[in-house]
C-alpha positions in Angstrom: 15.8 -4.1 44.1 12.7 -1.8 44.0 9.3 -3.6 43.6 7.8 -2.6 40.1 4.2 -0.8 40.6 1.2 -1.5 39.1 -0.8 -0.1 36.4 -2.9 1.3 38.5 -0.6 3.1 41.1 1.5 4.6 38.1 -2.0 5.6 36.7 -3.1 7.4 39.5 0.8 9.2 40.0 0.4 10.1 36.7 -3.1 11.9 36.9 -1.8 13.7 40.2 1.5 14.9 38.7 -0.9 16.3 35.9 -3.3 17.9 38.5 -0.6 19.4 40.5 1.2 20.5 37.4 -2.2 22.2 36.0 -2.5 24.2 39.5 1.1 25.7 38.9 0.5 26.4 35.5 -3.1 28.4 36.3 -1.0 30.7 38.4 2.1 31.5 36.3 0.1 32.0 33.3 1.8 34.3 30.8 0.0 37.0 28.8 -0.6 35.9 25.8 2.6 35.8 22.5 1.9 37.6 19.7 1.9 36.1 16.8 4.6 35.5 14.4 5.0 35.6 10.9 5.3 31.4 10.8 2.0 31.1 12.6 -0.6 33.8 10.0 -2.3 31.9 8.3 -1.3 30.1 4.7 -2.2 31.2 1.8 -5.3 30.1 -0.8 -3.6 28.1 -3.3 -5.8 25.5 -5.9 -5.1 22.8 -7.9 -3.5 22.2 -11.4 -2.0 19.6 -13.7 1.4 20.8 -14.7 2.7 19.3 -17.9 6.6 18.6 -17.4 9.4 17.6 -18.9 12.1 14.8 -18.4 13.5 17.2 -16.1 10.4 17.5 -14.0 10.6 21.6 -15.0 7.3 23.1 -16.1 6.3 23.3 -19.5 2.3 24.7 -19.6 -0.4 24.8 -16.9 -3.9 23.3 -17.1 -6.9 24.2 -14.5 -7.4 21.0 -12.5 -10.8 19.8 -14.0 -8.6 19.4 -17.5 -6.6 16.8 -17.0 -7.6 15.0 -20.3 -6.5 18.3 -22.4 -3.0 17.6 -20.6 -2.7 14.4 -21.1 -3.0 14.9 -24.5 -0.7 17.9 -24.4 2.3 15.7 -22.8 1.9 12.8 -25.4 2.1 15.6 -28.0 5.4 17.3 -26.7 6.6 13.2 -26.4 5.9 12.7 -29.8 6.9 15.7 -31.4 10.2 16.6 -29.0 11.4 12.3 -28.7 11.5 13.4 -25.1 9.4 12.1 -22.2 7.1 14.5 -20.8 4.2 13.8 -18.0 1.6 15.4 -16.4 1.3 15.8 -12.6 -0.8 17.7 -10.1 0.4 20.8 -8.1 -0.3 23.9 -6.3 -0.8 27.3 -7.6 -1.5 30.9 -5.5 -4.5 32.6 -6.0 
């Protein structure tokens, strides 16, 4: 049965498995990938409250700092359609 080592002796292993691992990787180092398509950067997108219906499809776009305007725009289309509509917040490109 093998005797279980301590904290401080798997610690240490550990740390000299890394350092000896570090060496080999300093001298195989691999020039550089080039970048692909995944990694560019995202793009710019800002906020917006989306007015939707039961459905959860879009029915009319509001800038984010109008959110009372589209409240008021879903409990219109409520009332006037008999169909639930809501408001919620969403992303939109540049």
């Amino acid at each position: 049965m093998p005797r279980r080592t301590s904290n401080r002796d798997r610690i240490a292993r550990m740390a000299a498995e890394k350092a000896a691992g570090r060496r080999q990787k300093d001298v195989k180092s691999p020039a550089a990938a080039p970048r692909t398509a995944a990694e560019k950067a995202a793009a710019r997108v800002r906020l917006v409250w989306v007015v939707c219906d039961n459905a959860g499809e879009a029915v009319k776009t509001f800038a984010f700092n109008e959110y009372e305007p589209a409240k008021e725009e879903a409990a219109r289309l409520t009332e006037k359609k008999g169909k639930q509509h809501f408001v919620k917040k969403d992303k939109a490109p540049l």
